[in-house]
VOGU-3710 file (C-alpha; in Angstrom, 3 decimals, decimal comma):
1> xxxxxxxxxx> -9,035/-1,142/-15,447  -11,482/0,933/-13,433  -12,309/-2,532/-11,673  -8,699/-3,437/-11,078  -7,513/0,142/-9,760  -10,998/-0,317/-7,362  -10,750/-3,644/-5,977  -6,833/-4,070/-5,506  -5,668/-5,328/-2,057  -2,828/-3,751/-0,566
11> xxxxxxxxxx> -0,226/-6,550/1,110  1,907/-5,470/3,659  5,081/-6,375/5,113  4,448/-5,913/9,323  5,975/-7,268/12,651  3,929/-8,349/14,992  4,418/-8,819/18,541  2,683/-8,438/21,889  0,056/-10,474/24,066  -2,887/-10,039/25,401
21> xxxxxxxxxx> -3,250/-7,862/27,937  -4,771/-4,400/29,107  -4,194/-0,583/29,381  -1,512/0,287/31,975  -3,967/1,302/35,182  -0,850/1,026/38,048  1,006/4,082/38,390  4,124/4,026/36,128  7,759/3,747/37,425  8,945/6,763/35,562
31> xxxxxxxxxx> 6,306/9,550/34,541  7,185/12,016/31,547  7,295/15,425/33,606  3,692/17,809/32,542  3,034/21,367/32,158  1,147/23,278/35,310  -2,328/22,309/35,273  -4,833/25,212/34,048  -8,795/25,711/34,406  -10,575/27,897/31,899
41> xxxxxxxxxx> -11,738/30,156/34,389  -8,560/30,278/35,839  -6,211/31,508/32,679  -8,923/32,438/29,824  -5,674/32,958/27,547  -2,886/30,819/27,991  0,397/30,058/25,719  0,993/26,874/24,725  3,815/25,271/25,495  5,369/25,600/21,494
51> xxxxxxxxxx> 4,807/29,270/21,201  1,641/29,102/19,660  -1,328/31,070/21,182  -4,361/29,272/22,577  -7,767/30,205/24,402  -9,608/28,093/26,627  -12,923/29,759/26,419  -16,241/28,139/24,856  -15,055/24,985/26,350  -18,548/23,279/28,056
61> xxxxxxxxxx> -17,663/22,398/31,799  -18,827/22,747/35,168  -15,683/21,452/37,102  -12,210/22,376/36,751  -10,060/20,240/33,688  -6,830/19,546/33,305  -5,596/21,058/29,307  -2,261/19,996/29,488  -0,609/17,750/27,407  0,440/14,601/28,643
71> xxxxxxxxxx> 4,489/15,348/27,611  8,002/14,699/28,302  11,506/16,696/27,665  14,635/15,089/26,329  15,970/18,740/26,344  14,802/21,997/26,942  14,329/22,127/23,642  13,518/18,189/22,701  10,056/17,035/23,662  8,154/13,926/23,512
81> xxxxxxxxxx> 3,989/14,466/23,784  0,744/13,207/22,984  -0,645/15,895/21,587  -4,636/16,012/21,860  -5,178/17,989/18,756  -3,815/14,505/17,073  -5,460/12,787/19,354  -8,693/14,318/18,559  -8,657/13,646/15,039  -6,986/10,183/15,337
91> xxxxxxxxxx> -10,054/9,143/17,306  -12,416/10,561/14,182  -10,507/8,958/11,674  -10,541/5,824/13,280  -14,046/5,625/14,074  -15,127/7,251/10,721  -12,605/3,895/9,049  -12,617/5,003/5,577  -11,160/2,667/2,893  -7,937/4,561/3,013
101> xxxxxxxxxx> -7,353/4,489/6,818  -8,445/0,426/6,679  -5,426/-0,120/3,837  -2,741/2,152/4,853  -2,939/3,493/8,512  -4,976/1,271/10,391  -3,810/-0,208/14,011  -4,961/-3,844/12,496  -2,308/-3,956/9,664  0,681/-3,750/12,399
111> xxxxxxxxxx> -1,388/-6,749/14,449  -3,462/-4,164/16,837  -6,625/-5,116/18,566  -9,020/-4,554/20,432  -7,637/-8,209/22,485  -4,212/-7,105/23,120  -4,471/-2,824/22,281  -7,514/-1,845/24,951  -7,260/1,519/23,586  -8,853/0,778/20,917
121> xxxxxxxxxx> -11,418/-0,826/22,946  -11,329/2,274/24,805  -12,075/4,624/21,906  -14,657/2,257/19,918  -17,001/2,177/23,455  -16,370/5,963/24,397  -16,795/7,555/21,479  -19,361/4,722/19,244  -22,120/6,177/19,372  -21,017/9,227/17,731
131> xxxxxxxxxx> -20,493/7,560/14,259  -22,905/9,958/12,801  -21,621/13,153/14,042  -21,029/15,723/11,428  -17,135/15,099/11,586  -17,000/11,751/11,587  -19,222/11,621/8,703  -17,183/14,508/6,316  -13,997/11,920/7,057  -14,003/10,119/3,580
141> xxxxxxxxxx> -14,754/13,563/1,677  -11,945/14,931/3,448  -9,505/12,016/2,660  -10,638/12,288/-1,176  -9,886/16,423/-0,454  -6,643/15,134/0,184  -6,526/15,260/4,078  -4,493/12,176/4,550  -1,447/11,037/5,799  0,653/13,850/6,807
151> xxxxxxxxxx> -2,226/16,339/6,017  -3,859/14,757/9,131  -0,844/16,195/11,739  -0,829/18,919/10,201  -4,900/19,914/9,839  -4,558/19,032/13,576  -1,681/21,498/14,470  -3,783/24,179/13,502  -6,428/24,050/15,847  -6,715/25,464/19,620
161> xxxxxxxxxx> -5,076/22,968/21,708  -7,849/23,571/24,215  -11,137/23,787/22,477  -9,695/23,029/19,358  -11,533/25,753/17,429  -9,912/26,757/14,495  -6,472/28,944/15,691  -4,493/29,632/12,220  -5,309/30,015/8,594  -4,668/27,704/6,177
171> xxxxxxxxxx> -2,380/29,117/4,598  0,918/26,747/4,793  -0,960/24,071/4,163  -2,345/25,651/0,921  1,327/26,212/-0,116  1,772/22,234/-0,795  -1,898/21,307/-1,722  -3,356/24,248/-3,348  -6,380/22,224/-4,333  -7,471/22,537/-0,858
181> xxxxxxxxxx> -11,211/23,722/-0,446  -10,577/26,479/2,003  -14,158/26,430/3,196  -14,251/22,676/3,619  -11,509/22,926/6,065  -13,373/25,349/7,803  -16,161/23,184/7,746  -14,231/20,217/9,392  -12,555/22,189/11,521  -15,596/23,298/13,256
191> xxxxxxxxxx> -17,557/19,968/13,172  -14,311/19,051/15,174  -14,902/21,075/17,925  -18,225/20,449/18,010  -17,803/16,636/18,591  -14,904/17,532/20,983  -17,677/19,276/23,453  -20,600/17,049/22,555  -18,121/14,107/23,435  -16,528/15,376/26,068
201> xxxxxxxxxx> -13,126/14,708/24,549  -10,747/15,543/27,726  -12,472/13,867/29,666  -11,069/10,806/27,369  -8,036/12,092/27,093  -7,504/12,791/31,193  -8,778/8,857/31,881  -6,253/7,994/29,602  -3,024/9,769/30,838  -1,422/6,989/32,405
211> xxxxxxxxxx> -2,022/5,123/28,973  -0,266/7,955/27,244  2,553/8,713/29,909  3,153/4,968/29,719  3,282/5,517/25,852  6,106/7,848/26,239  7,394/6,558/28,958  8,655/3,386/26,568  9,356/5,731/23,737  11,959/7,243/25,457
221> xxxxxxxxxx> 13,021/4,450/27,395  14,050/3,000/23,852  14,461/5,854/21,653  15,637/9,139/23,896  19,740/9,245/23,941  19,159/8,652/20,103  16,535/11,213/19,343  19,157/14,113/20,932  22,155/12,545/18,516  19,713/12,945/15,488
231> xxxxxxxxxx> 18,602/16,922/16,455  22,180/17,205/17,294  22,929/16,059/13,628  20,112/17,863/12,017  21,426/20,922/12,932  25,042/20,473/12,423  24,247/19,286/8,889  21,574/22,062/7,967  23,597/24,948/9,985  20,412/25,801/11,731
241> xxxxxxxxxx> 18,830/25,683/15,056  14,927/24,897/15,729  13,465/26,761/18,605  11,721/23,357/19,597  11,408/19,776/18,272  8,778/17,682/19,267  8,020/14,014/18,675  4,510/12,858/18,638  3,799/8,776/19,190  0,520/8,121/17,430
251> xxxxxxxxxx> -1,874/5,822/19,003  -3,911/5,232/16,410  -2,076/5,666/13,338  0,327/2,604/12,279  3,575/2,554/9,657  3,720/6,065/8,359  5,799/8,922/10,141  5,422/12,300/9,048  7,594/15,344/9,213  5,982/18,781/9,718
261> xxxxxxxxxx> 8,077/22,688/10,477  5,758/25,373/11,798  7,248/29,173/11,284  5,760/31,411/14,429  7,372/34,380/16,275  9,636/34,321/14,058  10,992/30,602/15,239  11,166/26,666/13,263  8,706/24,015/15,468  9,692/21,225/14,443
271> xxxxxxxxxx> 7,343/18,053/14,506  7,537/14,510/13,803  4,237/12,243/14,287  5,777/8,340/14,134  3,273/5,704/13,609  3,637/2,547/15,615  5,201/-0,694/14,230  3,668/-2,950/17,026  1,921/-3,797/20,569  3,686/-4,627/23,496
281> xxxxxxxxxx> 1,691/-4,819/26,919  -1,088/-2,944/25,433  1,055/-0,144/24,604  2,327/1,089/20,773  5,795/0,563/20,253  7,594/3,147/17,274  11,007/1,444/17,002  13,750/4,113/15,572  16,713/2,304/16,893  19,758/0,939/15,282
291> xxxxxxxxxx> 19,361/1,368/11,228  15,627/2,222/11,910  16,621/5,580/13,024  16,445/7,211/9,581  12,934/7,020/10,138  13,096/9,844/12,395  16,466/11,579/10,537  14,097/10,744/7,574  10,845/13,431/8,990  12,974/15,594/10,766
301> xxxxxxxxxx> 14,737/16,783/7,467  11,684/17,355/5,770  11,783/20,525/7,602  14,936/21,923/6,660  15,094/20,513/2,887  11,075/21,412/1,686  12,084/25,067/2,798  15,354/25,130/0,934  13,951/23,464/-2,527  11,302/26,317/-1,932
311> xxxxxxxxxx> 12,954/29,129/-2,083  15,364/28,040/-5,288  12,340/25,906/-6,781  12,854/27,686/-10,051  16,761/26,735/-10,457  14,925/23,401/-10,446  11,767/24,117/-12,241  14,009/23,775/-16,087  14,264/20,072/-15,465  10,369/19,139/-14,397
321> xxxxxxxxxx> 10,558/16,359/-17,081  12,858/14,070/-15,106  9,499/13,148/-12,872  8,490/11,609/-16,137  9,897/8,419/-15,753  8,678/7,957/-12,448  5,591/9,527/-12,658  2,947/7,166/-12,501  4,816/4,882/-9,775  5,695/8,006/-7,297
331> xxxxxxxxxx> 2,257/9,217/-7,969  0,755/6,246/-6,399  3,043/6,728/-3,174  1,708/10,371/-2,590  4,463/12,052/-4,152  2,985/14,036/-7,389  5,114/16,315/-8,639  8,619/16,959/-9,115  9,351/19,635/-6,340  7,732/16,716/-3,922
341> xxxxxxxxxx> 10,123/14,361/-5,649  12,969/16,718/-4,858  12,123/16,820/-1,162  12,192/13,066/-1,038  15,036/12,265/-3,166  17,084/15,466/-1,199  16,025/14,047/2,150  16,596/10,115/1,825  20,782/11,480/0,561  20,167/13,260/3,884
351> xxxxxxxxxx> 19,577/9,995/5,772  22,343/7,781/3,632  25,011/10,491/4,946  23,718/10,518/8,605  24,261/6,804/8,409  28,026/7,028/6,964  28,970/9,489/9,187  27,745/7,309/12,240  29,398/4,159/11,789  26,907/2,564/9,327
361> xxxxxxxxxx> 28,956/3,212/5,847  27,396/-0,518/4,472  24,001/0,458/5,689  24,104/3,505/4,151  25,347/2,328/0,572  22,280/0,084/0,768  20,200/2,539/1,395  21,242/4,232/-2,138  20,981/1,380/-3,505  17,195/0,652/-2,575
371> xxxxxxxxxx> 16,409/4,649/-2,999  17,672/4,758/-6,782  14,971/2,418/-8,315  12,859/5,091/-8,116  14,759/8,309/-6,839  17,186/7,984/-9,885  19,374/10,701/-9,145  19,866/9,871/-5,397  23,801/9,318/-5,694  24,462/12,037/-7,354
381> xxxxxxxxxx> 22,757/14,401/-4,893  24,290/11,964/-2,094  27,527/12,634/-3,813  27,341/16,275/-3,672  27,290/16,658/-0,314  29,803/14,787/0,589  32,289/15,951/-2,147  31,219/19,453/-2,132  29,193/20,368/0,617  30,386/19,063/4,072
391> xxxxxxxxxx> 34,272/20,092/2,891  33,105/23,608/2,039  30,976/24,620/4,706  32,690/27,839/5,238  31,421/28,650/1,708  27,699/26,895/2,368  26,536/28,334/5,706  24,103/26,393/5,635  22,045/23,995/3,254  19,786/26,684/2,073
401> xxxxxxxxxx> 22,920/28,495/0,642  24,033/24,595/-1,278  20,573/24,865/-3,632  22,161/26,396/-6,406  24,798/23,913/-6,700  22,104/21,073/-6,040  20,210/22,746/-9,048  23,537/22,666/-10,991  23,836/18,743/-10,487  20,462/18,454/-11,254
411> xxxxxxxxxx> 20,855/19,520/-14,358  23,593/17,579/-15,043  21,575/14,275/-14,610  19,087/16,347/-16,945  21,757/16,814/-19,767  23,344/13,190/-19,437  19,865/11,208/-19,459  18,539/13,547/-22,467  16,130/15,319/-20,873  14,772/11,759/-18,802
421> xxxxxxxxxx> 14,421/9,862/-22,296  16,935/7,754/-21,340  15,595/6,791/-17,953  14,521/3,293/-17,681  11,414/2,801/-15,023  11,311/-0,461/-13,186  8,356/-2,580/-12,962  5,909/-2,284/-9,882  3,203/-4,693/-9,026  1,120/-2,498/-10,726
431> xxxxxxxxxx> 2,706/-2,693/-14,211  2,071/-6,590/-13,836  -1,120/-6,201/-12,808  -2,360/-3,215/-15,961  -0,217/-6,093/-18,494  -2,289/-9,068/-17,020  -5,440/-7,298/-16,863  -5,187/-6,965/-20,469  -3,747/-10,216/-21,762  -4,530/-12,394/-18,958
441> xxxxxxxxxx> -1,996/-13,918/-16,744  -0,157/-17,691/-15,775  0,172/-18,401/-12,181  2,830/-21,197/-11,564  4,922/-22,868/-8,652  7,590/-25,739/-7,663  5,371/-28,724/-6,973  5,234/-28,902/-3,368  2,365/-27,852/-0,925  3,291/-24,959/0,827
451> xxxxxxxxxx> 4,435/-23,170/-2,363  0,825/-24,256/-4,262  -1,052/-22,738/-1,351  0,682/-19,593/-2,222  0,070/-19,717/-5,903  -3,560/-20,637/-5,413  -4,312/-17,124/-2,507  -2,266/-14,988/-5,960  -4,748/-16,985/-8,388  -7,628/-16,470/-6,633
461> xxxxxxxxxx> -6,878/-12,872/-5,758  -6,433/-12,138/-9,825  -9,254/-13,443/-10,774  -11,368/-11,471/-7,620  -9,661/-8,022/-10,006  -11,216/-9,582/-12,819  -7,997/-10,840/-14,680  -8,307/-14,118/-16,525  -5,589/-16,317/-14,843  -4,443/-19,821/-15,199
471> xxxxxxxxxx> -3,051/-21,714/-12,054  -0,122/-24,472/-13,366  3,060/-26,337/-11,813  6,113/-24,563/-13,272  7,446/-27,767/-14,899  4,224/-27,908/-17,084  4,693/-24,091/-18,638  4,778/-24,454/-22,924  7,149/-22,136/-24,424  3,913/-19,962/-25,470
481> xxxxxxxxxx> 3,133/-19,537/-21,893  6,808/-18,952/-20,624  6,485/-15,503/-22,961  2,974/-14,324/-21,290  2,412/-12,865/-18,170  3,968/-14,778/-15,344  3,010/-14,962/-11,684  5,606/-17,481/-10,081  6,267/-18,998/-6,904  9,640/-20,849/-6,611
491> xxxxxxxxxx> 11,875/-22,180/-4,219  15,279/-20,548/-5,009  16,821/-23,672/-6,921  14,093/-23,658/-9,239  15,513/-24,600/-12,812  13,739/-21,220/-14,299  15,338/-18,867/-12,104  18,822/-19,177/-14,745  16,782/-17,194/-17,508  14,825/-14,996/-15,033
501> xxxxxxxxxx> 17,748/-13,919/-13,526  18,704/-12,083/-16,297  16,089/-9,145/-15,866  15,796/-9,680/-12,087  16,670/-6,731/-9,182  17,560/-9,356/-7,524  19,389/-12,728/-9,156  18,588/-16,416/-7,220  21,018/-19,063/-6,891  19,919/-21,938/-4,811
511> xxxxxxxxxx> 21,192/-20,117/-1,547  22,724/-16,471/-2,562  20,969/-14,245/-3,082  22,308/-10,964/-4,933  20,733/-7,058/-5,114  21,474/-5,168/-7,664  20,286/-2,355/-6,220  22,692/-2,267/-3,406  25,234/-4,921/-4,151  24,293/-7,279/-0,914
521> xxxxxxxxxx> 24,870/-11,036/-1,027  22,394/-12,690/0,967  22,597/-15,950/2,321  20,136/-16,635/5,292  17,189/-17,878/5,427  15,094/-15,481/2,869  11,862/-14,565/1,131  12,230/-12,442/-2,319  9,463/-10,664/-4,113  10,333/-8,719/-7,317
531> xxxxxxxxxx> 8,917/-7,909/-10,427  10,413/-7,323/-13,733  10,240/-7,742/-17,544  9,871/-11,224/-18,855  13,119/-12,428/-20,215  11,236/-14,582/-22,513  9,462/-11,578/-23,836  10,133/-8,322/-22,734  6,535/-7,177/-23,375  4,717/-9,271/-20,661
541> xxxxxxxxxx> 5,836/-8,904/-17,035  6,702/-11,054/-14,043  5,690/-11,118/-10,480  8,361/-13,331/-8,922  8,629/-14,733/-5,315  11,288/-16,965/-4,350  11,416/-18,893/-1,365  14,605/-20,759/0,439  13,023/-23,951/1,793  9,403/-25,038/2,192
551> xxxxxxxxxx> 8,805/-23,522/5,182  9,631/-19,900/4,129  6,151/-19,764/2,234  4,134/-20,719/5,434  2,431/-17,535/5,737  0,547/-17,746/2,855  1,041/-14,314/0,857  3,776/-11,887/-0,688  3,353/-8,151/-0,964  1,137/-6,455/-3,293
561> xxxxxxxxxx> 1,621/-3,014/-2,633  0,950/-1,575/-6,249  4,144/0,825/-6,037  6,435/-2,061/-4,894  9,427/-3,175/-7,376  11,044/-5,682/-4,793  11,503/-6,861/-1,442  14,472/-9,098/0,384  12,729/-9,917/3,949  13,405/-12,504/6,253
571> xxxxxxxxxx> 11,623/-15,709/6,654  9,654/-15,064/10,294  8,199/-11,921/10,660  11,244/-9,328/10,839  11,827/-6,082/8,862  12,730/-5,836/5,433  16,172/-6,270/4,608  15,557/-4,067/1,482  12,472/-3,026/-0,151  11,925/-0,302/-3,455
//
């Protein structure tokens, strides 16, 4: 198992687009505005621009730099910036490339290059000969600390935006991962600053600030009008005001979007860092458009809800055993307890209402749908504030003042599922892959090439885990293998697909396609990856992808995210229709 848990390759589901071509270098036609230019000498003190105090001394330079970041404003209180704190650590990540950032994060699993993305040309020639600084090197021990993902933002946010010295304790931070090694951050933080002024960071960062004004310049182009709906929203629906919300594109950081509030001077800062889904022109492209845009609704929340559970966590704390269920799956996806599992389950109800209220009522019951495979108790939470919350707002000033009754209906889902005994986990890739691991596994397809190429990459990627798989044409399974472990690729008329149906998410019928999840007939052109309990035998598992048409398995591979249950996506590189 050890081997298995080690070696296992992480598919993903991307959209690629772009050419080749190089970093923006003509003026742009529309600039983000920027702060005033300051010196060190000049203004030895200066406030940053988000209330947080700063100091520009200790910084190494004999001529007269520019500290400001390269920003925009939607609003006078709505800004758009690359923030060179995030920057800065980006930039060490990415050069340090620990098996975590190469997996999850990394600019190549959205298509990024250093062909048709120069900046990451940019950053491997500036900065590649510091691969052995001190915090480039403490990268993987601080990803195994647990300074990944969102931890990254927010490590970064709490250094001096000028010589990025340590500026705040670690307090807040502590509060969510109290197995944080106070001293290592310390460490880090000061090995940061030291290859910041051994590398001369800004002077990177001011070569690059057409790059980066370009950068926003797009992001707003596509994305501003929206972004002031969704604070709009945000604070109609959690009766509170931030003093500032600022979105941060990241460069070097693909897929993931994080949500981060900072309390100072008595004021919310709220943050959202949005990986990119894509290159275009040589510049990252973070779509939050049309259905997309509960991506940002999504992060933004995080800073209302995590407060909220917070402060009523013990209401909650009587009904811990309802992570049971879900435990090992959620576990894998960064979410490890049940107070984290409240935040997410709270916050993606958050995003299904934003999308009813705004014209997207389908949308949103799919979203539900998708959530509750793992988030069990989504609609119930989702019904709460629609039924009770939003008609009685005179009684909930705000959301803070709704956690009671959220802890009520909690434990109503408590009392009717027994205390979670009566929850039934789906299957995940990984529950196919611990079953196969142990009692081997059959790997089987429609006889035709395209869906045998397919078949074969699965087969040989088993047996590189060390599972003992067998590679067969579906019309030559025995009964005795029909009950094992099944790995199948099928076109969707495929005469086994009547039985398998009966335990699948999502049921194939030549050309519909059904989810169970969210009730959605689909009839275009489709690719389906699920996994479920054998109907055969309901102690082996099935890994299950279903193709309309030969040419739907050109690409070669399904996903094989170990937390994924299913997937509906379209046949030529688009988003997911549904994924859980």
């Amino acid at each position: 198992m050890k081997k298995l848990l080690a070696l296992m390759l992480i598919g993903i589901l991307v959209l690629v687009s772009g050419c080749l071509g190089s970093t923006p270098t003509t003026s742009p036609t529309h600039q983000p505005s920027t702060s005033t230019t300051y010196s060190p000498q000049d203004h030895p003190n200066v406030t940053h621009s988000r209330g947080f105090p700063v100091n520009a001394s200790n910084v190494s330079s004999s001529t007269q730099v520019d500290f400001t970041p390269v920003e925009g404003n939607l609003s006078p209180r709505v800004h758009l910036e690359i923030d060179p704190r995030v920057e800065l650590i980006q930039i060490i990540y990415f050069i340090a490339d620990p098996t975590w950032y190469q997996e999850r994060v990394s600019p190549y699993l959205v298509g990024a290059s250093p062909y048709n993305y120069p900046y990451m040309r940019d950053v491997s020639e500036y900065f590649g000969n510091y691969t052995n600084a001190t915090a480039v090197r403490m990268v993987p021990m601080m990803v195994e600390e647990g300074v990944a993902y969102d931890a990254i933002p927010e490590f970064a946010l709490h250094l001096n935006p000028i010589n990025f010295s340590k500026a705040m304790n670690w307090s807040d931070m502590l509060k969510y991962r109290p197995w944080l090694n106070v001293t290592l951050l310390d460490e880090f933080a000061g090995a940061v600053a030291r290859f910041a002024n051994e590398t001369d960071f800004w002077k990177f960062y001011n070569e690059h600030r057409t790059f980066y004004n370009e950068t926003l310049r797009q992001f707003e182009e596509g994305n501003g009008e929206t972004i002031l709906n969704v604070t709009r929203f945000e604070e109609s629906f959690f009766g509170e005001n931030a003093s500032s919300w600022t979105i941060v594109p990241l460069t070097l950081i693909s897929r993931h979007g994080f949500g981060i509030p900072m309390n100072r001077n008595g004021g919310k800062y709220v943050y959202a860092f949005l990986g990119f889904n894509y290159v275009r022109d040589g510049v990252p492209v973070v779509h939050i458009s049309n259905t997309g845009i509960t991506f940002l609704v999504h992060e933004f929340a995080h800073s209302f809800v995590n407060p909220a559970v917070d402060k009523y966590y013990s209401l909650f704390q009587p009904y811990e055993s309802l992570y049971d269920p879900v435990r090992e799956k959620l576990s894998m996806m960064a979410y490890t307890n049940f107070r984290i599992m409240l935040y997410e389950t709270f916050v993606r109800a958050v995003e299904a209402y934003y999308l009813s209220v705004t014209g997207s009522g389908e949308e949103a019951k799919r979203k539900l749908g998708m959530y509750s495979v793992s988030f069990y108790f989504i609609k119930e939470i989702y019904n709460a504030y629609v039924n009770d919350y939003m008609k009685h707002r005179d009684v909930y000033r705000n959301y803070t003042d709704f956690m009671p009754k959220l802890a009520k209906v909690v434990g109503e889902v408590y009392n009717e599922t027994d205390g979670e005994k009566k929850v039934k986990p789906p299957m995940t890739v990984y529950d196919f892959l611990k079953r196969a691991n142990s009692t081997g596994a059959i790997v089987s397809y429609s006889p035709e090439s395209y869906s045998r190429r397919v078949a074969e990459n699965d087969y040989h990627w088993l047996l590189s885990l060390g599972i003992n798989a067998t590679l067969k044409p579906v019309s030559n399974l025995t009964e005795k293998e029909l009950r094992g472990n099944l790995m199948l690729v099928l076109y969707s008329n495929s005469s086994p697909l009547k039985e398998l149906n009966k335990n699948a998410l999502v049921t194939v019928n030549g050309s519909r396609f059904y989810s169970r999840p969210s009730g959605e007939i689909y009839t275009s052109e489709l690719e389906v990856f699920e996994v479920f309990r054998n109907p055969w035998n309901r102690s082996s598992v099935v890994y299950l992808a279903v193709g309309r048409g030969r040419w739907i398995f050109y690409r070669g591979y399904f996903p094989r995210g170990y937390y994924m249950t299913y997937a509906i996506v379209p046949g030529w590189g688009g988003a997911a229709f549904e994924w859980a």
